[in-house]
N, C-alpha and C positions, 0 to 999 in steps of 0.2 A: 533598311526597314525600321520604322516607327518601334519601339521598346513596349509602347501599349498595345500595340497592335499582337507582339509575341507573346505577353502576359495574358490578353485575354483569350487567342489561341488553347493557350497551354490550360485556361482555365475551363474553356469550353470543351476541350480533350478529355480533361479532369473529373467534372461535373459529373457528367452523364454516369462512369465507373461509381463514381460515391454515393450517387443516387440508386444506385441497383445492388451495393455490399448493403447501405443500410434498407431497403425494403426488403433484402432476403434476411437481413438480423433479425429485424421487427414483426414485419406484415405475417411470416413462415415458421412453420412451427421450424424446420432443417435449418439452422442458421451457420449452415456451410455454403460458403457462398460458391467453391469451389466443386463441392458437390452439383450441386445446385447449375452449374452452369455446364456442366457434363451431363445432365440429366433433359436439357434445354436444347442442347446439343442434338441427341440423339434421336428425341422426338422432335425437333424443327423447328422448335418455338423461339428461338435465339433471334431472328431478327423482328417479330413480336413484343419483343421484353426490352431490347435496342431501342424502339420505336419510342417505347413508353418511357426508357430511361431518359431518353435525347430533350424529352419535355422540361426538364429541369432548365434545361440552358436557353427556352423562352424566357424564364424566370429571369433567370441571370442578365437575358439582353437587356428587355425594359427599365430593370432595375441601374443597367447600364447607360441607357438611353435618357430616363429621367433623371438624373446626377449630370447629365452633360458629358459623359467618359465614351464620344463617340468612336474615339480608336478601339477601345477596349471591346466596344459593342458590334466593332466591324471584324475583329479577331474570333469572336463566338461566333458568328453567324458562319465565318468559315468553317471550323471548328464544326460547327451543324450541318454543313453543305459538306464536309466530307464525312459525316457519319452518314450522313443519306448517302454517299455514294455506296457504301461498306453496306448498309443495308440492303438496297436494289441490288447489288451484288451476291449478297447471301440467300436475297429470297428464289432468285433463280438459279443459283446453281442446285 
């Protein structure tokens, strides 16, 4: 396996969690993100806020795609195609 291709994996992995601790610091008055996801949990709304968080890593690709880092940009979209699986999975159980 290509080393970019792992890197942008693991960045695509990354992203999306970084992007949902900081909009629960900032955007919420509760800046427990820990709370916060126990709370998300129990009313349902966790694959909702998944969704939103997952939009970060559009970012990331393009930004990927136009630099030329096409391995890096094929590691994210994985990365995104299995948070979509984890979502479709949550919303119907």
């Amino acid at each position: 396996m290509n080393i970019q291709l792992i890197k942008g994996t693991i960045v695509g992995l990354i992203a999306p969690i970084a992007a949902y601790v900081v909009y629960i610091a900032f955007a919420t008055e509760d800046s427990d993100p820990v709370g916060t996801y126990k709370i998300l949990v129990e009313i349902g709304k966790l694959p909702h806020v998944m969704s939103l968080s997952v939009l970060i890593n559009l970012l990331i690709f393009f930004m990927n795609i136009k630099t030329y880092r096409d391995e890096q940009a094929r590691g994210i979209l994985f990365a995104t195609i299995i948070y979509g699986f984890v979502i479709a999975i949550l919303k119907f159980i």
